[in-house]
N, C-alpha and C positions, 0 to 999 in steps of 0.2 A: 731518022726520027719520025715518030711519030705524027700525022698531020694533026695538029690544035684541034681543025674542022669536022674531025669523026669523032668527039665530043659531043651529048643532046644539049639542043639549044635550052638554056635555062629558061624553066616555066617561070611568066608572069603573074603575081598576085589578083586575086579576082578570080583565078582557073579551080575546077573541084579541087576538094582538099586533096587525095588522091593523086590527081596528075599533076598538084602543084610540089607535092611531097613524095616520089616514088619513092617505095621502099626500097632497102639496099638488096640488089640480088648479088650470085656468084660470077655473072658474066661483068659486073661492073668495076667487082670486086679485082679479078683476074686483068680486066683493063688499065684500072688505076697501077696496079703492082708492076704490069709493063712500062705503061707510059712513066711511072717514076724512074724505073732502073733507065731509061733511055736517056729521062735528063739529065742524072748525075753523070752519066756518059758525056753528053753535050756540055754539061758545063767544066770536066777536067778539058776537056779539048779549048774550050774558047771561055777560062779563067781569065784571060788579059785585055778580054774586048771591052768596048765604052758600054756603059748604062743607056737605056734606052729610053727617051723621054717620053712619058705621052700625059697630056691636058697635065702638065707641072708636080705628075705623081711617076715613082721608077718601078718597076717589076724586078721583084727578086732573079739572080739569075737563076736558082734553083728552081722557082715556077715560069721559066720564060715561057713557056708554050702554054702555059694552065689561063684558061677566060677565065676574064671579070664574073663573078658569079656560080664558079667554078671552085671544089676543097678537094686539096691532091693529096689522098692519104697512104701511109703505108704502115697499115694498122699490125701490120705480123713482121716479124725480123727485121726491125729498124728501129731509130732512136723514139723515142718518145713525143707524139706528134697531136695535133689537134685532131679528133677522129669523129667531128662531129660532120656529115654526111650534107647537109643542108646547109645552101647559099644564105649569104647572113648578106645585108644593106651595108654597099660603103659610104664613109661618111668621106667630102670630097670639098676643102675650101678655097679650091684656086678662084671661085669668079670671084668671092669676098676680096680676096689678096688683090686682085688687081685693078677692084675698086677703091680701095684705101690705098695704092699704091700710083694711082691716078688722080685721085681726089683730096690731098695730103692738104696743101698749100692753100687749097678754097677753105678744109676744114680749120686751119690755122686762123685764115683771116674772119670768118664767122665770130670763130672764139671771141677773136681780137674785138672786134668791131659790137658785140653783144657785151663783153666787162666793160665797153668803156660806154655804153649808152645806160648801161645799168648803175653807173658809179654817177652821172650827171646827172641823170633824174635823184638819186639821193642825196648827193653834196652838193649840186651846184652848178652852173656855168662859168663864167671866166676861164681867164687865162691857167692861172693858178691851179682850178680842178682838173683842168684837160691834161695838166704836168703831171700831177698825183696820177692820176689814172691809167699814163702812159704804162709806169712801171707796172703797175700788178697786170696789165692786160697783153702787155710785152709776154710776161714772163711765161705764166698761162698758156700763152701762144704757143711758144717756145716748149714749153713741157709736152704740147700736146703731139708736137711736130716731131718731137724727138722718139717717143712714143708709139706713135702710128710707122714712125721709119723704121726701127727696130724688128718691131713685128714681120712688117715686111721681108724687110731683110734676113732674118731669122727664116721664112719660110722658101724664100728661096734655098739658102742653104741646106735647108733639109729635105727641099723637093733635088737639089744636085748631088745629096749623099745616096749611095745604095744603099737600100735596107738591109740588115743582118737578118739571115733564116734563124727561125725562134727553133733552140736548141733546149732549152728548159723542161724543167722537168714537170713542171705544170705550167698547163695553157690557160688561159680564161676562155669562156665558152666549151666546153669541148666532154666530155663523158671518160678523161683522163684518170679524174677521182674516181672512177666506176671500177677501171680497171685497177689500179691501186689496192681498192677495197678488194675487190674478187681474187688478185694476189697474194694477198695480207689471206682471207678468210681459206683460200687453197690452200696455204703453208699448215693452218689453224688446224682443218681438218684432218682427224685422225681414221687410222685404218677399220677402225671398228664401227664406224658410222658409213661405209661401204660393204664389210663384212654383214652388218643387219640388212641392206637392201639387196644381198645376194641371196641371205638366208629366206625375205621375205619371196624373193623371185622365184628361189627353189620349189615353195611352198606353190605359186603357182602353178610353174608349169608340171611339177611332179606327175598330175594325172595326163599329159602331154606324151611322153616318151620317156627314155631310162637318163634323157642328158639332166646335167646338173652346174654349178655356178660354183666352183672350186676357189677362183678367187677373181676379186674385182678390185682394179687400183687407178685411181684417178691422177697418176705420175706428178712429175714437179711444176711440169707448166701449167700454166692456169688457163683456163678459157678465157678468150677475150670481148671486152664488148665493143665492137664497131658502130654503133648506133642505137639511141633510145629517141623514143618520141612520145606523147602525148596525143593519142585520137579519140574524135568524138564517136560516141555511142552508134553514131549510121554508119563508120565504117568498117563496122566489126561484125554488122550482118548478122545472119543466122544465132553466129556466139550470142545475142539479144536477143533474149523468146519476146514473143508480144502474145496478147493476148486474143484470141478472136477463134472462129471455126476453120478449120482447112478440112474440108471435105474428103479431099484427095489422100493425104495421107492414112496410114494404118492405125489401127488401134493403139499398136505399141507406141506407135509413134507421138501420137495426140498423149497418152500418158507420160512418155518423158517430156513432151513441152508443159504440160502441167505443172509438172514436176519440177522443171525448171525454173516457170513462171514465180511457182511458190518459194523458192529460195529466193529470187529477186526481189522480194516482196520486202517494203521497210531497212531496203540496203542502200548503203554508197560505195557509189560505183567507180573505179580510176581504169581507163583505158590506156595502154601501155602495148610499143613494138619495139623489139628489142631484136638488133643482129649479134648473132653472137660466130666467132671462130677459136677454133685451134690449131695449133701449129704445133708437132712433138717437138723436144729437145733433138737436134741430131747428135751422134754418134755418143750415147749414151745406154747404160743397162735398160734392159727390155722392161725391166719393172719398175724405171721411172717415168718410163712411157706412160701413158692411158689403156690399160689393156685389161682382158678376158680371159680368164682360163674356164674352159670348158670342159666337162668329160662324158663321153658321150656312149655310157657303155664302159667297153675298157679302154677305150677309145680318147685319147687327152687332144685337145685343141685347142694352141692358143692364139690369142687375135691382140694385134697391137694395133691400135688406133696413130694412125699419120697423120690426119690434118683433119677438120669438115667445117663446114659452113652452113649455119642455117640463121633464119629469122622467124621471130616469135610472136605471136601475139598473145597478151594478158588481159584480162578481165580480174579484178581485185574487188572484191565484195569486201568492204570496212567493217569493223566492230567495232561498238562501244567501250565494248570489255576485253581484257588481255587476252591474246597481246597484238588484237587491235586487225588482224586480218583472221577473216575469217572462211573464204571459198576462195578459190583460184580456180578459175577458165581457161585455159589454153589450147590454142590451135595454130599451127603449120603455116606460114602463106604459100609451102611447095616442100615438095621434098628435100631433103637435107643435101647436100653435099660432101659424103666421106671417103676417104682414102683410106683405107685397112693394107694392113696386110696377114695371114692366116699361115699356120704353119700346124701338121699333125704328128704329131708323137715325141718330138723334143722340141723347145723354142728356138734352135739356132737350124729346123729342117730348111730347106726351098719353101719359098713363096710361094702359095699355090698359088693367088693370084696372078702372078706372071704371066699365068695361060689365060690366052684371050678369052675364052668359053666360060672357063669357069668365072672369069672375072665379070663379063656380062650378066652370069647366073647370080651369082651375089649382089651384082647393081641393081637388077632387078625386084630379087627378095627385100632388099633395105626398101626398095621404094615403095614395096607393097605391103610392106610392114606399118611405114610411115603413112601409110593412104589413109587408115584410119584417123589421125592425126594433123590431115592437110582440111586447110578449110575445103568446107563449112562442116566439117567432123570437127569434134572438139571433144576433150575432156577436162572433166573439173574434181577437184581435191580437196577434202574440207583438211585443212591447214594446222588447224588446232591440234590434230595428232600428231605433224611433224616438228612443229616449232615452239610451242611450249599452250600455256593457259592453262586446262585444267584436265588434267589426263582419268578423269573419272571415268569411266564407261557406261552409257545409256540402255546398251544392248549386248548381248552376245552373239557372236560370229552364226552359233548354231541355232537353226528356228525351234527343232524339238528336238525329239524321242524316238528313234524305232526300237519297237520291244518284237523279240523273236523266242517263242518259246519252240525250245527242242523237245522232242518226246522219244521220238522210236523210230526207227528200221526197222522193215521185216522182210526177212526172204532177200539178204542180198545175193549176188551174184558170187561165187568163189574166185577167188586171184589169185589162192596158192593151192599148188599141187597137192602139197604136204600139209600134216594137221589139220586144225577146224575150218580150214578156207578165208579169214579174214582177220583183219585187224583195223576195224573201221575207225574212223573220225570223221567232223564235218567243220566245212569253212564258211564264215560268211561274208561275200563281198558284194563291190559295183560290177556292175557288166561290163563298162565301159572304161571301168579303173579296176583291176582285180585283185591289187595286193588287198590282202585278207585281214580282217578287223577283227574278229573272231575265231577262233578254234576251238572245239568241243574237245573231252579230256580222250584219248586213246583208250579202247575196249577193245583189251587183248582176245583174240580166238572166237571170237560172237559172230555169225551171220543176223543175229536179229539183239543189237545193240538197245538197250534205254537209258537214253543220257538224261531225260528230265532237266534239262539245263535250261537258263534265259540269256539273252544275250539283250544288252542294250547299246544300239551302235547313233550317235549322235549324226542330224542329218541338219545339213546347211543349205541354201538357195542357190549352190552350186548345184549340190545334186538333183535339184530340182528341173533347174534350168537346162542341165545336161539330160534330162527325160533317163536317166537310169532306170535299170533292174537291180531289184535284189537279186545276188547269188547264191544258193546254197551249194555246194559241194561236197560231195561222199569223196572220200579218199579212202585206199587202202596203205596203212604204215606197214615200211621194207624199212629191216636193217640193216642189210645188205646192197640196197639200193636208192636210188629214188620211187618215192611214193607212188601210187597209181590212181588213176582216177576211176571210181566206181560208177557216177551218175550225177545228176546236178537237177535241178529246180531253181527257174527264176518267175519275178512274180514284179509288175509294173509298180515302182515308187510310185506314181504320180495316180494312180486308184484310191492307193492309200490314203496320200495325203488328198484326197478329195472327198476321201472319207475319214476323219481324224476321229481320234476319243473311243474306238471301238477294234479289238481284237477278231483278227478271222482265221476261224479252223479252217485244216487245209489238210485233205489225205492228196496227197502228190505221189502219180507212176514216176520214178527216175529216169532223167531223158540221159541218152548217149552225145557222145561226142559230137557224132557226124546231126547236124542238122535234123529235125523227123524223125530220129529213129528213140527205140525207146532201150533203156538198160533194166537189169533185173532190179527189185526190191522197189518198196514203198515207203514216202518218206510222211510218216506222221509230225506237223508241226501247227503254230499259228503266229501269226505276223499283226501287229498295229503300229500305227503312225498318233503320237500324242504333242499337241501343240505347247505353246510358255501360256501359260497364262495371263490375262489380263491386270493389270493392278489395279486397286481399289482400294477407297475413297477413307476405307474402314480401318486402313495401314498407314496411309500416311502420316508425315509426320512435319513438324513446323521449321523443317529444315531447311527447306528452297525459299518460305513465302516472302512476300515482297517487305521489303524495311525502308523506310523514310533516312534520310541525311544524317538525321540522328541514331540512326538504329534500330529506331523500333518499328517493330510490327505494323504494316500498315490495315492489315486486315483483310489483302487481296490473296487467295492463297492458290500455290501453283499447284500445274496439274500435277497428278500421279505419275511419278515414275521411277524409277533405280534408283534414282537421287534422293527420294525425299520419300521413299514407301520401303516400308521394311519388308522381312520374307514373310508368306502366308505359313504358320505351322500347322493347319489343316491338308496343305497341300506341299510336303518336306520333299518331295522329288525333286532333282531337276539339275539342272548343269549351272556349275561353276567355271568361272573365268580367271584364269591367274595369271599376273602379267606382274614381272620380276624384273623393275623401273633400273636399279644400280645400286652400289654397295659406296660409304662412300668413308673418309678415315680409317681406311682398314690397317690394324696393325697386329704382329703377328708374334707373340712372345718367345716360342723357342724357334727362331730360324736355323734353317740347315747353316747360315755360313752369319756370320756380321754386317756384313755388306756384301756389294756385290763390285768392291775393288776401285779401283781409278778409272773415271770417264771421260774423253775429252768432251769437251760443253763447247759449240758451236755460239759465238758472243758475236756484236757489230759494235762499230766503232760510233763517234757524234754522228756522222754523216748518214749511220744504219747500213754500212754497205759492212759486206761480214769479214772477218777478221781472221788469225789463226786459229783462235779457241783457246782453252784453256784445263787444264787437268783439274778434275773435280774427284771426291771422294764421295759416293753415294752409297748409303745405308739400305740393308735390304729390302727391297721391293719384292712382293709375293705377286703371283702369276692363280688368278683366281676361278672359282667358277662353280655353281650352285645346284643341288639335287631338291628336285618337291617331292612331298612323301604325302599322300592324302589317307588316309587310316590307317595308317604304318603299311602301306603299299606303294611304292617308288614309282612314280607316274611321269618324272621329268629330267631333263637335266640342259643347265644351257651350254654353252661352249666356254673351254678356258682364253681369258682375257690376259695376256700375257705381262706380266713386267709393269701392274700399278696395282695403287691401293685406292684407286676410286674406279672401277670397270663399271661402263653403263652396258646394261645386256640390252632390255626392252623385250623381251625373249615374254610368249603370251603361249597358254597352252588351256585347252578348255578339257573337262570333264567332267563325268556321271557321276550324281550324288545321290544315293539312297534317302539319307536323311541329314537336313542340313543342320538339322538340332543336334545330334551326335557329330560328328563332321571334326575332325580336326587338320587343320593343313599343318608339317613343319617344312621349314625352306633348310637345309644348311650350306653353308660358306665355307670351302672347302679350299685348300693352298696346292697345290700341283708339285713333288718332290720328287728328284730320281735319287733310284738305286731303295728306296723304302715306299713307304705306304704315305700316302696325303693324307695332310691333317687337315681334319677341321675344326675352322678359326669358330666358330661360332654357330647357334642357331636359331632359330625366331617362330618360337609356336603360337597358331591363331584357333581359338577354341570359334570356328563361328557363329556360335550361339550368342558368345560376349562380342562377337566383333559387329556383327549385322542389328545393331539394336538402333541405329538412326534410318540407314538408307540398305538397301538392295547392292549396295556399289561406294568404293570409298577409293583412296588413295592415302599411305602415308608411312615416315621411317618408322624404324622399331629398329633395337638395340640387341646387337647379337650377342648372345651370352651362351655360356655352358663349354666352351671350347676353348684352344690356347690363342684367343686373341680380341683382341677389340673393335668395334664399328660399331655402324648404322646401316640398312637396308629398307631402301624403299620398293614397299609393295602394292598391288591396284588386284579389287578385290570385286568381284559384281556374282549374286545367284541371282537367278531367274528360273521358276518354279515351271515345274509343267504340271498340264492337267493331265493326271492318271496317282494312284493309289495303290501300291502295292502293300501286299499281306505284312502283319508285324512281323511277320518274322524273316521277313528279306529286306527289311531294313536297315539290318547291322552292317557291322564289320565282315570284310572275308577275311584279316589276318586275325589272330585271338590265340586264345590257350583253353583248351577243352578240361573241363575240373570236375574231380571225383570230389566231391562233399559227403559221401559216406564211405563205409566199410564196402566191396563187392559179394554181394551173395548169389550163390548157385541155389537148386533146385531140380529134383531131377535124378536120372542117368547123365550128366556132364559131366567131361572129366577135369581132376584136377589136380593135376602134379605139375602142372606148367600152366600158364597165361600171357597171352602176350596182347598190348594193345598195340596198332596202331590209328597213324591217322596220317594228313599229307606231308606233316612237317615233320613227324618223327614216332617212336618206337620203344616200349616200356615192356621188357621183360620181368614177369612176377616169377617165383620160386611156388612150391603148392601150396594148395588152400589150406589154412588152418581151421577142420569141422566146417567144409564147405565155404569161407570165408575168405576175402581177403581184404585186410588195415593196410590203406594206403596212408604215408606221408610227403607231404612236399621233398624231396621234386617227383616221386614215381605217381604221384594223384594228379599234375598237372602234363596235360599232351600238347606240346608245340602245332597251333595247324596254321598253314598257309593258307590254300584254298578252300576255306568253310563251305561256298556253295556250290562245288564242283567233288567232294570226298566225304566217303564216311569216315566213323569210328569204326572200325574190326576189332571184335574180343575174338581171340583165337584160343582154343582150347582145347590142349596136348595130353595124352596119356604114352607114357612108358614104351607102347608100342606105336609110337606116332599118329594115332589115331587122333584125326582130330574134328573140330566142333566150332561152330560161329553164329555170333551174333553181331545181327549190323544195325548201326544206327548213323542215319543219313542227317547231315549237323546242317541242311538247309533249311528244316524242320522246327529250331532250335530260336529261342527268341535271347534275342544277348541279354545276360545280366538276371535273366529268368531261374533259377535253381526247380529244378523238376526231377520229382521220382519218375524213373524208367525201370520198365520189367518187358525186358525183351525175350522172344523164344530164342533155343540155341536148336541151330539147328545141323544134321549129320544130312553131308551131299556128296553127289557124284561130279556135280560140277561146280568145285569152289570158286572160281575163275567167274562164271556169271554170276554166283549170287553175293559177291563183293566188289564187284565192276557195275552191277546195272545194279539199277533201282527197282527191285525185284524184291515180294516175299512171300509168292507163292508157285509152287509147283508146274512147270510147264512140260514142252514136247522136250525141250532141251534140257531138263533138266529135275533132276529128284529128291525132294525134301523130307527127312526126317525129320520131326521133332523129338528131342531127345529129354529137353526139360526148360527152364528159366533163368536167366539172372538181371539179378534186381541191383538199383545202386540209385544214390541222388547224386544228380552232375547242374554243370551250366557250364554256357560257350562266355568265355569273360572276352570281350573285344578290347582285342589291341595288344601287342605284345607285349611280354615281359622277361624276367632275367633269366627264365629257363628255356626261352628259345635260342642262347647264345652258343649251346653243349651241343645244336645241330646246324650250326650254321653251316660246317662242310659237309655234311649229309647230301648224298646222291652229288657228290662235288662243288668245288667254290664256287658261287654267285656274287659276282661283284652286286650289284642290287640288293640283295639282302642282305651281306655286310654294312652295305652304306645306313639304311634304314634303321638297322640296328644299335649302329655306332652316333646315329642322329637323336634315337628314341633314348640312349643311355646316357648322351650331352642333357639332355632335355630333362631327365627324371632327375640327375644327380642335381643339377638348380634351379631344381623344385619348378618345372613347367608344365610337366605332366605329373598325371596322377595313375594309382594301380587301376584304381576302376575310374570307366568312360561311363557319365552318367549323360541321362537325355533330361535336355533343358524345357 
């Protein structure tokens, strides 16, 4: 057995807080858990030996070996025990007892000898009063004797009984209730409240490496708490900015204590350490464990967590207002203590850990992970966004704008033996993260392509921090193989944003692969970085200002900001934020089945311990999950929530808006079915012109309609405007429907025994002109287009002996909703191929233009789609995308949500 004496001697009060309260470590931890298994050992051996007296108090024999002063805990795989870490004062009345147990007979005769001196001075002397007096002073005596004996007595016997070790399921004193709770809220939480911090971690590391966070499950045991305490504000160090100069420190550094300081400001503060461990279930499924699925590539890894130990430090900044906490501080007092174990490619592989190497290498990386995190590192979390209050948004994730206008190639390099030498496009990415944000439209057979394109790619204080390059990249498209690289241009973000609000031309030589070297052609383009704009004073609104007890307006009014300033419509650009909160009574009128059959239901008895269960019959449950459409262009979707009718997503996604006055967002709610097509239950259109009429930023349900079901979904909505202005006429829609409003007329030598229009979404074959003419009607007047600013219109015009003729009109040109006569030339070429791929209308090296004569027509690009884009939805093959969008915008028109025409508010 363990010796008592390798125990630290318990600190005396008066010693720093500190040393009089060590925190709980791992080594003390692993101490206790010995020395306990040793006693229970000791005491089956010597169950029949005498109790042991000392100063009139017995020692349990379960802690025979544990000092005065001393809490023997076995906080992990044992019965339910007091697990509070600190020496508590014993209370101790043997001197009392053995002075009333000595001084019995003196206190009797006092008594005695005091009622009868009290009873003569009021009645009298004689014989006769000293009789009287006798009795009540007797008796008195007597009660008191009796009395003080008992006590006595009474304490001896229960200083000669052995105490019973407290077996209960609650202690007094103890952080038993903690653990309770933390078991109770374990069971509570669901898998989908892990799944969003996987999703959120993905989002992370994604520009880290190709791994990813497949699944994360926090198994059936709970964590446990070993110890909470209460410290003052000096013990927590560093975690406590103060205010003053430190010379010594770095810039950055002096700006996060600031930073700090100023969060501290006008707070209450609770100082809080907390030990916490885990211990897995043994011999139990891997996935009730606490574990990690990894993929790392193609590569699957997964990690079961086995036990760890750590202790914590809190900093709680209080709120006023719900729900009442507002920042959390936390930091390490040391690295953690965990026990993993890691397997790669199926979860029942070898342990890699087993091997000593790698195991050291893993111990290592945890601790250097954790390094950040160990005091006097700290980090802090404003709390509002995980636990409830007001999910409104102040800001958006992204600071602005990069605008990238594409122009031209010239003089690229050839790639193919065969034919024109190329088939260029171009990409734009980070340097440092290169999946591609951008892609220009493929120009089949051109060595000197004009895309004329913009690209707007949103940039956040990641990219910044991470000192990125913009990347351009030439590629050459193979259909035969993978693409190839032609040449690339990158150009420093952080120039840019140093210089904001101003576009810069750029003729760029194409650099090569290898470092320094250059590749053929020249890339004409120009690049600007455009900040959000400030809000002002001129927008706001009496939405935030201050109100008195009773309500009213006090007259204080608060600053400007999302909350209380509406959008600027002088300045309609700018990024939207959509954050898709949860759906919540969702019911679904035609389900695939009635129910979903007999369930047994997991019940507990009085006592709450659990039971056999019981067979339940449950009605169908839909399996959910939601597509955003922002001008009939499919921009989102969350994951499916499986098997309820209230899934919280929390699922946030930011985007470019041309014009927020035009702008329409729809969400739809969609049910998940095999063996057929998902239906959707419902959908929720937000015109944001009607929605943004108080604040910048809102939160709130709205009532899904148009589909086979019923609910509510809560949505969270914030623009924030940049400064820049783009032309009217690339402020529409890119999905729409191109519209003949007159007759087509020729002019000319152009032929016409045939005509064909297209455009990107589809393809109107005419018969011949009647007297140069041709009356269109609904549907061959209206053209399906997808990408408005990436495609023309082509009239194509055929004679008898295939001789044909074109006229193009480039629909970027095009102001939505505008009805405009057009007279375009038709022109006879050698290379049809460029002067309907590039944005070309004159005559180059490459190529040779006829004019042959004219045709005239009144059109407009109407934004937004409608019922005649339905006859191409399999064109060039099915798009799940474009079905959805489709099938959203026809829930939507049939009750009455949308309209044919999208007007600007």
């Amino acid at each position: 057995m363990a010796d008592v004496n390798d125990l630290p001697e318990p600190k005396q009060y008066g010693a720093p807080y500190s040393e009089r309260n060590p925190p709980p470590n791992v080594q003390d931890f692993r101490r206790h858990e010995k020395l306990k298994e040793e006693n229970i050992a000791a005491q089956k051996e010597s169950s029949s030996s005498a109790v042991k007296q000392s100063d009139g108090l017995a020692d349990a024999p379960i802690l025979a070996s544990t000092r005065a002063g001393a809490t023997d805990d076995v906080p992990i795989g044992a019965e339910k025990s007091n697990v509070l870490l600190h020496p508590t004062p014993d209370v101790d009345f043997g001197k009392v007892i053995k002075v009333l147990q000595k001084d019995t007979l003196l206190i009797c005769y006092v008594v005695f000898g005091a009622i009868m001196v009290l009873n003569l001075l009021l009645i009298g002397g004689g014989w006769r009063a000293i009789l009287k007096s006798t009795f009540p002073a007797s008796g008195v005596a007597a009660g008191v004797y009796f009395v003080l004996e008992s006590v006595v007595q009474k304490e001896i016997e229960y200083d000669q009984t052995p105490p019973k070790v407290e077996k209960l399921k609650f202690v007094p004193e103890s952080v038993e209730w903690m653990n309770t709770l933390t078991a109770t809220l374990w069971a509570t939480l669901q898998q989908e409240f892990f799944d969003n911090i996987a999703s959120q971690a993905n989002d992370v590391i994604k520009g880290y490496g190709p791994a990813k966070i497949v699944e994360l499950g926090h198994g059936v045991s709970p964590v446990r708490v070993l110890s909470m305490r209460s410290l003052p504000d000096e013990e927590f160090g560093a975690l406590v900015p103060a205010h003053g100069i430190d010379r010594e420190s770095s810039l950055a550094d002096r700006k996060a204590r600031e930073k700090a300081i100023e969060r501290e400001e006008g707070g209450i503060f609770y100082n809080l350490e907390i030990a916490v461990a885990y211990h897995a279930r043994p011999n139990v499924d891997r996935k009730l464990h606490m574990h990690i699925d990894i993929l790392a590539g193609p590569l699957p890894i997964f990690v079961v967590v086995n036990e760890f130990v750590a202790t914590i430090r809190l900093r709680l900044q209080m709120h006023p207002d719900l729900p009442f906490l507002k920042n959390v501080t936390f930091a390490l007092t040391e690295p953690p203590r965990v026990d993993s174990s890691v397997s790669i490619g199926v979860p029942w592989a070898f342990d890699l850990l087993n091997l000593p190497i790698i195991d050291s290498v893993l111990k290592s990386q945890i601790d250097k992970a954790a390094a950040d995190f160990v005091q006097p590192k700290s980090m802090s979390l404003d709390m509002t966004v995980y636990i409830g209050g007001s999910d409104e948004r102040e800001e958006t994730t992204a600071t602005g704008l990069l605008i990238v206008k594409i122009h031209r190639a010239i003089k690229l390099a050839r790639q193919d033996t065969r034919g024109p030498g190329a088939d260029p496009y171009l990409t734009i990415a980070f340097s440092k993260y290169e999946k591609p944000m951008y892609a220009t439209r493929i120009i089949k057979g051109d060595r000197n392509p004009v895309w004329e394109e913009s690209a707007v790619i949103m940039i956040s204080a990641e990219h910044i921090k991470r000192k990125e390059n913009v990347l351009l990249r030439l590629w050459d498209s193979d259909t035969m193989g993978s693409d190839d690289i032609a040449g690339s241009v990158e150009f420093p973000l952080l120039d840019l944003v140093m210089k904001p609000g101003k576009m810069h031309k750029r003729k760029d030589q194409l650099q090569g692969d290898v470092a320094g070297t250059d590749a053929e052609g020249i890339l004409e383009w120009e690049i600007g970085y455009f900040e959000k704009t400030e809000f002002h004073e001129k927008h706001r609104t009496e939405r935030m200002d201050a109100k008195d007890h009773r309500g009213q307006r006090t007259g204080e009014k608060a600053k400007p900001t999302a909350l209380n300033t509406v959008p600027d419509s002088e300045t309609p650009t700018g990024i939207l934020g959509l954050t898709i909160h949860q759906c919540i009574n969702v019911k679904v009128n035609n389900p695939p089945k009635k129910s979903m059959g007999q369930v047994k239901v997991q019940t507990q008895d009085s006592d709450g311990e659990d039971d056999d269960g019981e067979m339940e019959h449950i009605e169908y449950v839909p399996s959910l999950y939601c597509t955003a459409h922002l001008n009939d262009r499919y921009i989102y979707g969350t994951r499916v929530k499986s098997i309820t009718s209230a899934p919280t997503f929390n699922s946030t996604t930011e985007q470019f808006i041309r014009d927020w006055r035009l702008a329409t967002v729809t969400i739809g709610v969609w049910d998940t079915r095999k063996h057929e097509d998902d239906v959707l239950v419902g959908v929720v259109v937000l015109k944001l012109s009607e929605v943004f009429t108080e604040s910048s930023s809102l939160v709130r349900f709205y009532d899904l309609r148009g589909g086979c079901g019923t609910g509510r979904m809560r949505l969270g909505l914030i623009f924030r405007s940049v400064a820049t202005k783009l032309d009217k006429n690339l402020l529409g829609f890119s999905a729409g429907t191109f519209t003949f409003t007159s007759s087509i007329k020729v002019a000319g030598n152009v032929n016409t025994q045939k005509l064909k229009v297209r455009a990107s979404g589809a393809k109107r074959n005419l018969k011949g002109a009647h007297f140069h003419e041709w009356e269109l009607e609904k549907p061959l007047s209206h053209i399906p287009v997808l990408y408005r600013y990436l495609s023309p219109v082509v009239l194509e015009f055929s004679s008898l002996l295939k001789d044909k003729q074109y006229a193009v009109l480039w629909l970027f040109k095009l102001v939505d909703g505008e009805n405009t006569h057009f007279e375009l030339p038709v022109y006879k070429t050698d290379n049809p191929d460029r002067l309907t791929q590039n944005v070309v209308s004159q005559a180059d090296d490459h190529m040779i233009l006829e004019k042959v004569g004219t045709v005239a027509f009144n059109a407009k690009f109407s934004p937004g789609i409608d019922d005649t884009h339905e006859a191409f939805l399999d064109a060039g093959g099915f798009d799940d995308q474009r079905w959805r969008t489709f099938q959203v915008w026809k829930a939507a028109s049939e009750c009455g949500l949308r309209s044919d025409e999208v007007k600007r508010s």
